[in-house]
N, C-alpha and C positions, 0 to 999 in steps of 0.2 A: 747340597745334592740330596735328590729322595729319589728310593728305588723301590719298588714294587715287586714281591716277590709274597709266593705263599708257601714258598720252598722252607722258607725259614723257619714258620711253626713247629717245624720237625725237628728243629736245632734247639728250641725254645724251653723253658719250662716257665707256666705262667704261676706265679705265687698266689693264692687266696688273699682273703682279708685277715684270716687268723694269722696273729703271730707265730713264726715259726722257729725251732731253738736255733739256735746259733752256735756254734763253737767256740770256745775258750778265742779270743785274739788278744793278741801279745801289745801290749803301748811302745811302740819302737818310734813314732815318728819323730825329725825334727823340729823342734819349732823356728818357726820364724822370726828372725830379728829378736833371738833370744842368748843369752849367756848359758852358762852351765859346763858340764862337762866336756873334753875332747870330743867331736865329731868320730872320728876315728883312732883308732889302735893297732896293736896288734892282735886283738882280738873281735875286733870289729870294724864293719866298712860302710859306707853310705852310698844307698843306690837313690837314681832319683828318675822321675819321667814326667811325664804330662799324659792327659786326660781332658778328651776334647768332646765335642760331636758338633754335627751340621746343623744350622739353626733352621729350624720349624718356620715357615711362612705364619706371618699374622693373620688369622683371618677374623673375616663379622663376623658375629652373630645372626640367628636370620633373620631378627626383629632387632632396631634400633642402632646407633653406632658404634657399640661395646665393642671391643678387640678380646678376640679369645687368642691366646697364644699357649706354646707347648716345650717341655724343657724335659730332656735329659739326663740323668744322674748315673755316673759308674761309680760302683765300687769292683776293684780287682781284687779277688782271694788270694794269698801269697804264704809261702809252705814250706818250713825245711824239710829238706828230703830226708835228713837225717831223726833228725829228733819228733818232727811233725808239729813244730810250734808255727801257730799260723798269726799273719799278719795281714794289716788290709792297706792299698789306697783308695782312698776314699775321698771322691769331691761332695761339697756339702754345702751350701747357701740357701737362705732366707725364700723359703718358696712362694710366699705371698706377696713380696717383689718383685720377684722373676713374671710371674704370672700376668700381674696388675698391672707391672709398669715398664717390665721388660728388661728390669735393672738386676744384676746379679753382681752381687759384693764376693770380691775378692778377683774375679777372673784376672789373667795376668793380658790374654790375648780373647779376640773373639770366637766365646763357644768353650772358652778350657782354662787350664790354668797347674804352674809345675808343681809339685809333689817330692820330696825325699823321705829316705828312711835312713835311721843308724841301723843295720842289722850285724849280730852279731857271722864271722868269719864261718862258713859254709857252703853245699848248692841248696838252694832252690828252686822252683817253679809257681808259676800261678796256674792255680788250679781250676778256679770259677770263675764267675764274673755274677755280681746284679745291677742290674737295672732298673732304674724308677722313670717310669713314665708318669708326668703330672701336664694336664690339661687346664685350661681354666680362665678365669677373671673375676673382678668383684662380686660375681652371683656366686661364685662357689667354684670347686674344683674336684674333677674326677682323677684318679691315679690308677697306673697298674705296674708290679714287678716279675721282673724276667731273669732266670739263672740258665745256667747251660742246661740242656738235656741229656749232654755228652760228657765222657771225662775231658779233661784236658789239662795238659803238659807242656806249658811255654816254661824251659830252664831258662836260669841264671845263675853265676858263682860270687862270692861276695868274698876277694881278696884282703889279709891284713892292709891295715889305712888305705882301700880301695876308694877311690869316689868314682861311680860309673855312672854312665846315662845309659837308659835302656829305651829308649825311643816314644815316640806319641801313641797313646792308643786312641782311634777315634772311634766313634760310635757313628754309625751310617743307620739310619733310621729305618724304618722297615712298615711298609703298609699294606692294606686292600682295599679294595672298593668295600665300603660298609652301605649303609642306610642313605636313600638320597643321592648315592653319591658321594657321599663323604668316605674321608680316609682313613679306614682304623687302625692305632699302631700294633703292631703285631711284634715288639721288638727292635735289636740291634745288631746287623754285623759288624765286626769292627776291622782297624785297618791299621795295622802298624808298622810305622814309619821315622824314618831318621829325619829331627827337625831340631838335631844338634847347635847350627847356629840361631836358631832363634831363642831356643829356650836354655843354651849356657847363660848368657848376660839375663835372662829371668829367674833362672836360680840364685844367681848371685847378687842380684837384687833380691828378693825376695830372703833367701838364708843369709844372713849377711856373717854368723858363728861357723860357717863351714869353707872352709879354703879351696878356691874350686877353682886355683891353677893349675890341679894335676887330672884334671875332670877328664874320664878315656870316655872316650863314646862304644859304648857298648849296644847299641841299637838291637831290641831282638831281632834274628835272622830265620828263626825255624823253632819247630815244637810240634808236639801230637796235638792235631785241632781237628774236625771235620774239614772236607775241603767247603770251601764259601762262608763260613762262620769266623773264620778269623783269615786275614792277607797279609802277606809280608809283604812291603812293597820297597 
């Protein structure tokens, strides 16, 4: 799906090319198909979700039969309320793959792929979001990043030996008429959704250390967002 809107710019904040600092973020994730410690405790619980977005049409180039194509990237900023130790999910693949040839290592389903975290017993919220926009093919590649321009407050609580789902976040692409006629991206709404049975049996594939027969579906349902930048659906 691509939707066209200039409304969005206003939700937007576009990153430079300068690095810009970062905040302390906390190493909480699980790995996959990995041994180690309890997943959970009584002082800690595992949340888990997916991270998707709508795949970008292939198009020519204007000269010769190169395929330009275009990808995606969320990372979600994640927060305890209390202490303010911040955590991220993060999707991340080989970008000179995705570009060239279309192929993205790791995805579970098409466009995304699931995500957990151990955190420790707390609430939370996600706070931001960025966005990598990468464009391209064998001649090269253009990129741009996008954070919120607004605050934002989607909770969540993270119960002793909890294991929750908090539902999909997708990335809805966001354009204008540029140059020519072409489409420039301008960003990501996104849209989150309960996509509990498709992505239980890909957690559980995927984490195979984490026991996910008590897996609640916790789907987010509401939070402080702008209206149109974020949808509970």
């Amino acid at each position: 799906m691509r939707i066209f809107t200039v409304a969005a710019i206003a939700l937007l904040t576009v990153m430079g090319c300068a690095a810009q600092q970062k905040p302390p973020v906390a190493q909480s994730s699980v790995s996959s198909r990995s041994a180690g410690a309890p997943a959970v405790s009584e002082s800690h619980g595992v949340v888990a979700l997916s991270i998707a977005s709508d795949p970008e049409p292939v198009s020519s180039l204007l000269f010769g039969e190169q395929k330009q194509r275009s990808r995606y990237s969320t990372t979600l900023i994640v927060e305890n309320i209390e202490t303010r130790a911040r955590f991220e999910f993060s999707q991340d693949y080989n970008l000179t793959r995705a570009l060239t040839f279309g192929l993205v290592d790791g995805d579970d389903f098409k466009g995304g792929r699931v995500y957990a975290h151990r955190l420790p017993v707390g609430s939370y919220h996600i706070t931001d979001f960025e966005v990598l926009w990468a464009t391209g093919s064998q001649f090269g590649t253009i990129s741009r990043t996008w954070t919120s321009a607004v605050p934002l407050s989607i909770p969540f609580d993270v119960a002793p030996q909890s294991v929750s789902y908090l539902g999909e976040w997708r990335c809805l692409p966001q354009g204008s008429e540029g140059f020519l006629g072409t489409t420039e991206a301008v960003g990501c709404l996104f849209a989150i959704s309960d996509r509990f049975d498709r992505d239980a049996p890909l957690l559980n594939a995927r984490f195979t250390n984490i026991d996910w027969s008590g897996l609640m579906n916790s789907t987010m349902r509401s939070g402080e967002a702008p209206p149109g930048l974020i949808t509970f659906r």
